[in-house]
C-alpha positions as CSV (number, residue, x, y, z in Angstrom):
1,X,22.1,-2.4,-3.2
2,X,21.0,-3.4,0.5
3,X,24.1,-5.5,0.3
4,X,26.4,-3.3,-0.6
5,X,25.2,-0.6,2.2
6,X,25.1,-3.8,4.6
7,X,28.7,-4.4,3.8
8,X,30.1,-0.6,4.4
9,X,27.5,-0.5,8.0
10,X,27.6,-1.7,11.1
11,X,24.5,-2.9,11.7
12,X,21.6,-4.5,9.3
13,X,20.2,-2.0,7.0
14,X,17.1,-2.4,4.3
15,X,15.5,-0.2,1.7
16,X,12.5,-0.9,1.3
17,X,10.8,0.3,-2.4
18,X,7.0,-0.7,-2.1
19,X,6.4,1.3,-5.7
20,X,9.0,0.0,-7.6
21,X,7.2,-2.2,-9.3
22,X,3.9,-0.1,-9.6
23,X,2.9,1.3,-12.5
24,X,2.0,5.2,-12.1
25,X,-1.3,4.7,-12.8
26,X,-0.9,1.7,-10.1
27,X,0.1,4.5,-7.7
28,X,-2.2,7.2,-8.6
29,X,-4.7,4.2,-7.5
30,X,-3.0,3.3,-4.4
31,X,-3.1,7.3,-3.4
32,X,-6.4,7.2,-4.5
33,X,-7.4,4.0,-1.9
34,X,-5.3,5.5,0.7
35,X,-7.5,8.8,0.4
36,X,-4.7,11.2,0.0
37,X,-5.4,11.4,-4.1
38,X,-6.1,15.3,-3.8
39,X,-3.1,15.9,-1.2
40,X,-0.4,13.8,-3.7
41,X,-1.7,15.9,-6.6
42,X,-1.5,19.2,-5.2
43,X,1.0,19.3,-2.7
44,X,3.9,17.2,-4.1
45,X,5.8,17.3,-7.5
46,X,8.5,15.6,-9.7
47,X,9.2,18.6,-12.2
48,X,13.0,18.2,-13.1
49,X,12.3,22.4,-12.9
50,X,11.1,22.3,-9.7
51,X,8.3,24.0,-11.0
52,X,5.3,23.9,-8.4
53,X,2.6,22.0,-10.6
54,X,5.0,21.2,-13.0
55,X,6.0,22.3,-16.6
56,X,4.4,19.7,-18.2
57,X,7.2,19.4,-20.7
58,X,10.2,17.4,-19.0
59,X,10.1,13.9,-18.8
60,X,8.8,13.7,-15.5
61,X,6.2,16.1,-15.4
62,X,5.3,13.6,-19.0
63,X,5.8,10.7,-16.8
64,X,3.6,11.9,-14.1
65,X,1.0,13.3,-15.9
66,X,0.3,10.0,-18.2
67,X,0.0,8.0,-15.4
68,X,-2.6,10.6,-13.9
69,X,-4.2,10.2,-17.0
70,X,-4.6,6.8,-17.2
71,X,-5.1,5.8,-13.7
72,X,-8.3,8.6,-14.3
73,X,-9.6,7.1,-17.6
74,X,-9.6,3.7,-15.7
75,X,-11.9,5.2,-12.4
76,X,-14.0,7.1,-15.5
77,X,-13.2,10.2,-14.8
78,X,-11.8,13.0,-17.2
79,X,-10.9,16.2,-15.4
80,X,-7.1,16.0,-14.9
């Protein structure tokens, strides 16, 4: 992709993904290191329904929520 959009600009252009290849328990943990953990969980979503706190039911909310989950069960904690 960066070469395509470098190709249609006129100057140098990058995209930079540093998650793309973190898992979302991965980035739960880096939120988490970063001490923004609580912030990230209350103040953003990803609900396809734009449904503050989600709906829990579409694929991201799913998505989300598992790697909550699991990025949790790995610090030992249960409360999600």
């Amino acid at each position: 992709m960066n070469v395509t959009l470098n190709l249609a600009m006129d100057y140098p252009f990058t995209i930079k993904t540093p998650l793309m290849y973190l898992t979302k328990a991965q980035t739960w943990q880096l939120a988490d290191e970063l001490g923004v953990l609580d912030y990230i969980r209350t103040h953003t979503h990803t609900c396809y329904e734009g449904i503050e706190g989600g709906c829990r039911q579409c694929p991201s909310c799913r998505l989300r929520n598992q790697g909550l989950w699991e990025y949790l069960a790995q610090k030992g904690e249960r409360n999600v």
